[in-house]
C-alpha positions as CSV (number, residue, x, y, z in Angstrom):
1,X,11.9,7.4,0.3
2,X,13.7,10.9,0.2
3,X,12.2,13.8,-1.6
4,X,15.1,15.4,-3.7
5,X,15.6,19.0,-1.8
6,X,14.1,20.7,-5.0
7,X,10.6,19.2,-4.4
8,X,9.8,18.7,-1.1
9,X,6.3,17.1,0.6
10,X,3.5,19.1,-0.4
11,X,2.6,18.9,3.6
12,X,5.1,18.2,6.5
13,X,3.5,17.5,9.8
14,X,7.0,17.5,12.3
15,X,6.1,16.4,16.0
16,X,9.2,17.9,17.8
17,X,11.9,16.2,15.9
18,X,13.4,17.8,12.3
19,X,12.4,15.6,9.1
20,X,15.1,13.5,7.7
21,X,17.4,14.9,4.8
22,X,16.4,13.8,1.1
23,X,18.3,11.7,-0.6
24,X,19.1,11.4,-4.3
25,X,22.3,9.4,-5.2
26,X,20.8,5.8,-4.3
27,X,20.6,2.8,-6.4
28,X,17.6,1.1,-6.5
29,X,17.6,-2.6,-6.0
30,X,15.1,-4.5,-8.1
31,X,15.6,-7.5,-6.6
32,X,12.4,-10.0,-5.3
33,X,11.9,-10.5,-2.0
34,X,13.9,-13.5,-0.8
35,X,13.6,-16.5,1.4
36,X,14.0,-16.0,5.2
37,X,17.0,-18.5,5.4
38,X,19.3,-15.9,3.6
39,X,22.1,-14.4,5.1
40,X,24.5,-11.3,4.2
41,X,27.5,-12.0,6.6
42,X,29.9,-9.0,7.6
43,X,33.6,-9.3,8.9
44,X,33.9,-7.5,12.5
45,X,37.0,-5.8,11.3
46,X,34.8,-3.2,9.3
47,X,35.2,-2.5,5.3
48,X,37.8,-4.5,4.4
49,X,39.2,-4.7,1.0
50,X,36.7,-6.3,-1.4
51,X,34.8,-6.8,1.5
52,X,32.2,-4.4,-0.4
53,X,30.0,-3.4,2.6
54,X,31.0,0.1,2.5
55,X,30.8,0.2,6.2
56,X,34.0,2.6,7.9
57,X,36.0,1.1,10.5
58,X,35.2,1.4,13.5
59,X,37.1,0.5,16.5
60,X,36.1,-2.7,19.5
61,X,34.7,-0.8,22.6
62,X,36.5,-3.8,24.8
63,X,34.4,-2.4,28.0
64,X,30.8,-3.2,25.4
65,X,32.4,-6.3,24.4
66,X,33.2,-8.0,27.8
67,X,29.5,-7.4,28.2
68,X,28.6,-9.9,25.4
69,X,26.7,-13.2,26.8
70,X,29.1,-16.3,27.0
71,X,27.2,-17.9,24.6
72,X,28.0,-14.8,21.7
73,X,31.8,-14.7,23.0
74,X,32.0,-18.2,22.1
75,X,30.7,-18.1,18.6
76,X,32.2,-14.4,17.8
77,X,28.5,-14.6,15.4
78,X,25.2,-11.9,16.0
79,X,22.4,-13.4,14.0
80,X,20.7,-10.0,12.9
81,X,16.9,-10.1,11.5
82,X,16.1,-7.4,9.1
83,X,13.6,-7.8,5.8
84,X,14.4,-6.2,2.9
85,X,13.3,-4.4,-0.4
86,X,13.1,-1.6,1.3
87,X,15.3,0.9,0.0
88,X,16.9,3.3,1.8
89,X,16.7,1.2,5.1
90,X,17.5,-2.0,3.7
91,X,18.0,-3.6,0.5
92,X,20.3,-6.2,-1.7
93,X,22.8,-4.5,-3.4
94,X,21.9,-4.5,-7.2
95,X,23.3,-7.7,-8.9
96,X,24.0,-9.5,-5.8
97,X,22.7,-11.2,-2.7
98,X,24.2,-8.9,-0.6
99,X,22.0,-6.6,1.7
100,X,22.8,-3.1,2.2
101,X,21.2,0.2,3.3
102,X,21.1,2.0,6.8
103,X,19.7,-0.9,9.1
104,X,22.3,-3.7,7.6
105,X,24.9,-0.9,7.8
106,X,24.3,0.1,11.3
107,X,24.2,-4.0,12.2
108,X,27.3,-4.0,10.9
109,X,28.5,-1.3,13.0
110,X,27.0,-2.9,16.1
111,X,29.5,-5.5,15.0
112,X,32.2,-3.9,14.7
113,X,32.1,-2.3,18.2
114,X,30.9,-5.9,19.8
115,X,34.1,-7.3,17.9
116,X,32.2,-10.0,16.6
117,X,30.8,-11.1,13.1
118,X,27.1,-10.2,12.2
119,X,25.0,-12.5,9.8
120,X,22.1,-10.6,8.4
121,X,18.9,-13.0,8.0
122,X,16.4,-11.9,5.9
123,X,13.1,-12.3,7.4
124,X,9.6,-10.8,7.0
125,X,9.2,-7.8,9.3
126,X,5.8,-10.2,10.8
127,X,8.1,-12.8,11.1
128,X,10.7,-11.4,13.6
129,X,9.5,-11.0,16.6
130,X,8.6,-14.7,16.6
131,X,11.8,-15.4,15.3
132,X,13.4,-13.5,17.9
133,X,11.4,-15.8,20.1
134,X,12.1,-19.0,19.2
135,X,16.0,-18.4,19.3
136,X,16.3,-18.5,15.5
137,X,17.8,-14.6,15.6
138,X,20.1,-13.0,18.5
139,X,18.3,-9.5,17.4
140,X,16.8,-7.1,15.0
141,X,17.8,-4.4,13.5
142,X,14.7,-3.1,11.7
143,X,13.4,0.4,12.0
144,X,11.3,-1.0,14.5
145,X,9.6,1.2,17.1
146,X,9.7,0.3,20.6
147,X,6.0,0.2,21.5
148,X,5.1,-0.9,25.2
149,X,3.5,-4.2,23.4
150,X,6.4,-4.6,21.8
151,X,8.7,-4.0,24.9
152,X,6.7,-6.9,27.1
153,X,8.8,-9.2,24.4
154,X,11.6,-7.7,23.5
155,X,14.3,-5.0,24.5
156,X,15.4,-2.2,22.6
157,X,17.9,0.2,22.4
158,X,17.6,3.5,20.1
159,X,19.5,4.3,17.1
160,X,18.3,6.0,14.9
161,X,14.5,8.5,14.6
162,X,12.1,8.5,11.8
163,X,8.7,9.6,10.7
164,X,5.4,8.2,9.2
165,X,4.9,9.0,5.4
166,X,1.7,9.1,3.5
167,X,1.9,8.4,0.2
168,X,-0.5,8.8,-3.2
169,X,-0.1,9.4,-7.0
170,X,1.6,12.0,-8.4
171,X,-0.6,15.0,-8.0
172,X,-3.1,13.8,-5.2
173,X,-6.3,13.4,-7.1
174,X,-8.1,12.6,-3.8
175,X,-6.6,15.7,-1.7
176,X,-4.9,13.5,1.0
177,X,-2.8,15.6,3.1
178,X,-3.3,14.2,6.7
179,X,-4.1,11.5,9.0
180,X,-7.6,13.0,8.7
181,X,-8.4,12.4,5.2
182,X,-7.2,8.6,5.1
183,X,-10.6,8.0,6.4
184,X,-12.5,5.4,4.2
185,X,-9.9,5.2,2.0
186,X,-8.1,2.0,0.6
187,X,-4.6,2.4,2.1
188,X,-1.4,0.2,2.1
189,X,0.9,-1.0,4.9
190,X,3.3,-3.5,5.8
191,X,2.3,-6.3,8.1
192,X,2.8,-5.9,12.1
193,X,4.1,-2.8,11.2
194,X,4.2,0.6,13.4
195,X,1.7,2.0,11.2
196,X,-0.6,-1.0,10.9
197,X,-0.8,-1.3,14.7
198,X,-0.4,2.1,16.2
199,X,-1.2,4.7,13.5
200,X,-4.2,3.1,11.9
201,X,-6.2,1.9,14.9
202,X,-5.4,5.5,16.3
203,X,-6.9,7.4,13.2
204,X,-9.9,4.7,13.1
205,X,-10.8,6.2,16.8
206,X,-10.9,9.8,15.2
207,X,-12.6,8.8,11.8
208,X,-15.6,6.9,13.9
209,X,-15.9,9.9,16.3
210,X,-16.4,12.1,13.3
211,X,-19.0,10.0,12.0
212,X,-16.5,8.7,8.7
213,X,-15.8,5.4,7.7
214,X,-12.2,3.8,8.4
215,X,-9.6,3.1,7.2
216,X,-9.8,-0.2,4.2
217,X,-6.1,-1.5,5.2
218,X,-4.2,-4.1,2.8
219,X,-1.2,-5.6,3.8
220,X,1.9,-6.1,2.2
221,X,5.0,-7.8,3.4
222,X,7.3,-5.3,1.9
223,X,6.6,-1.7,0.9
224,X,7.3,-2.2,-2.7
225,X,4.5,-3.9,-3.2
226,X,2.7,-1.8,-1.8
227,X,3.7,1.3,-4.0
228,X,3.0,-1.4,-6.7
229,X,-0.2,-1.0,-5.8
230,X,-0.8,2.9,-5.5
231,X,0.7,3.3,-8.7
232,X,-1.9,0.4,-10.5
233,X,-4.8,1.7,-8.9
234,X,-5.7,-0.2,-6.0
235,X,-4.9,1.7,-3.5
236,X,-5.7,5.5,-2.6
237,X,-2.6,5.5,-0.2
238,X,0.7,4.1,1.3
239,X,1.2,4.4,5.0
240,X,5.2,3.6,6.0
241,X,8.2,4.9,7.5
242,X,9.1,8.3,5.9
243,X,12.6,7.3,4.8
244,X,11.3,4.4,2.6
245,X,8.2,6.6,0.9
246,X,10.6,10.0,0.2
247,X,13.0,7.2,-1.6
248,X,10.2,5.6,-3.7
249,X,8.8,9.1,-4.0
250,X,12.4,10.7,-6.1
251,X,12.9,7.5,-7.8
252,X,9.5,6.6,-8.9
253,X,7.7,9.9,-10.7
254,X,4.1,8.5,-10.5
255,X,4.5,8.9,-6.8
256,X,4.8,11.8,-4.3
257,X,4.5,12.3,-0.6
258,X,1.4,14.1,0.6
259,X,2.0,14.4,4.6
260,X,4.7,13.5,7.4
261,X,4.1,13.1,10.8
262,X,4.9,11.4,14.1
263,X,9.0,11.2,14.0
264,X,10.0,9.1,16.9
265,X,12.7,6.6,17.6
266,X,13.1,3.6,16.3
267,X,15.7,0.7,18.1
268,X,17.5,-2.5,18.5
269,X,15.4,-5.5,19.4
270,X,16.5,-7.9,21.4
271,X,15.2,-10.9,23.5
272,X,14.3,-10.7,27.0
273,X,16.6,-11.8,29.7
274,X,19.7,-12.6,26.8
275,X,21.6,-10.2,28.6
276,X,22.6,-8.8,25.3
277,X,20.8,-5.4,26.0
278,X,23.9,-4.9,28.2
279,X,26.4,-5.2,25.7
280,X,24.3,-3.5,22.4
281,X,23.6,-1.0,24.9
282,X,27.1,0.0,26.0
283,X,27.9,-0.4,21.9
284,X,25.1,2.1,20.5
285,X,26.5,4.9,22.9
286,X,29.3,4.3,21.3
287,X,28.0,4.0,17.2
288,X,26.2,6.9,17.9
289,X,28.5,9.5,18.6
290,X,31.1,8.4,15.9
291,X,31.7,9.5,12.5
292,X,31.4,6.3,11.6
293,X,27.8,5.8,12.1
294,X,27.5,9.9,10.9
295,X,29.0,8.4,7.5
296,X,26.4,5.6,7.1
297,X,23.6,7.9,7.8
298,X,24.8,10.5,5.3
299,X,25.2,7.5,2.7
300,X,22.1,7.4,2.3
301,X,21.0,11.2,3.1
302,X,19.3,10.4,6.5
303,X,21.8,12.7,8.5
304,X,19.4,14.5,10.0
305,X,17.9,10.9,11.3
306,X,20.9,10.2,13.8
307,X,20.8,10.7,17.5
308,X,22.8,11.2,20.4
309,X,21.5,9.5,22.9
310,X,20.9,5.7,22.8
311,X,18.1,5.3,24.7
312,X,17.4,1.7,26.5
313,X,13.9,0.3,26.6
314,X,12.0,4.1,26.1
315,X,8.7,3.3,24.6
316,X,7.1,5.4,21.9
């Protein structure tokens, strides 16, 4: 979803935070989305030879890992939930069954620091949270926004910031270039996500108060299908994170981002009461202030979407 820098949005919206770097050296993966049973495991000991992750080394911050829960020091194994066909922020590597892209990549660093070995379960975003839940994950790593619904669940720990992307066909036929002007049109979003639950029912407040329709939401469980959809017609619009549009946006020439708005964090999610907010916690501070996690990010062009600061359990 990154705009090469030679054609940037035709409207940028920033909300106190700068918009992420384009990127425009990515494959894309054409791959279908798979079954929620698969996993994408990574060694703890970092990229390996013919490990193929492309994750740097990064050392084992002891004082995180004495953190860990018992139960994760016995089996040396994170479970990580993240969906995919979602390129940059997660995707199978083209040809294989292996999942890469910033959110896999930054599990992977989790891991490393944690000492331990992180299997990445693919899952539908919806799909998570109850996951999470019912014990089947140990945590997410998933561009998801920590939301004060979200937080009466789950914990979270930042790692990364992002923004919301609008997306049309190339050239804009209908003149969408805000928030605004997605009222009564057909948009796109992916299920239970940040846009679908916070965006959306915000803008349907404005639209009604102006006397406009709102929004006609379809969902999609990935975001691919949903550009599918732009570009055949059926849609006026995509709503999603900013990363993934801008990528579909320099791949894809039928498609271009009209606005960008409402950068904000997005973290770790964990269960309630694992105790592994501890330990993830200690370990973000420190992913995030190694070149390590500065090489991921700039992997993908989404430098200018790392942070400092590892916030735990600040809602959005």
């Amino acid at each position: 979803m990154n705009t090469p820098a030679s054609t940037p949005p035709k409207k940028l919206i920033q909300r106190g935070i700068p918009a992420v770097v384009a990127a425009t050296a990515l494959l894309f993966a054409a791959t279908a989305c798979a079954p929620s049973t698969a996993t994408s495991p990574s060694t703890p000991s970092g990229d390996s030879p013919g490990s193929g992750t492309g994750v740097p080394a990064l050392a084992v911050n002891e004082a995180a890992a004495q953190l860990l829960p018992d139960s994760i020091k016995s089996t040396k194994v994170l479970r990580v939930a993240i969906p995919t066909n979602e390129p940059p922020t997660q995707f199978y590597r083209e040809g294989t069954q292996e999942m890469t892209g910033t959110n896999p990549d930054i599990a992977r660093l989790i891991g490393q620091a944690l000492g331990v070995k992180v299997e990445i379960q693919v899952a539908n975003f919806d799909s998570i949270i109850p996951g999470i839940a019912a014990g089947r994950y140990d945590m997410t790593v998933s561009s998801m926004t920590p939301t004060e619904k979200r937080m009466e669940v789950l914990d979270f720990v930042d790692y990364m910031q992002m923004g919301t992307a609008i997306a049309v066909t190339t050239g804009n036929p209908l003149g969408i270039d805000s928030e605004g002007s997605l009222c009564g049109k057909k948009v796109g979003l992916l299920t239970g996500s940040y846009q679908l639950t916070v965006n959306v029912p915000k803008t349907n407040k404005a639209c009604s108060a102006a006397g406009k329709e709102q929004i006609q939401t379809s969902e999609f469980q990935d975001t691919r299908q949903a550009i599918s959809a732009l570009t055949s017609g059926r849609l006026d619009a995509v709503l999603a994170d900013q990363p993934i549009l801008n990528f579909a946006s320099a791949q894809n020439s039928q498609v271009e981002v009209a606005a960008t708005y409402d950068f904000a964090a997005v973290g770790v999610g964990l269960p309630k009461d694992s105790g592994l907010v501890k330990s993830v916690g200690a370990a973000l501070s420190a992913v995030v202030t190694s070149d390590s996690y500065r090489t991921v990010l700039g992997k993908y062009g989404l430098e200018s979407s790392a942070i400092t600061d590892a916030r735990v359990n600040f809602a959005q």
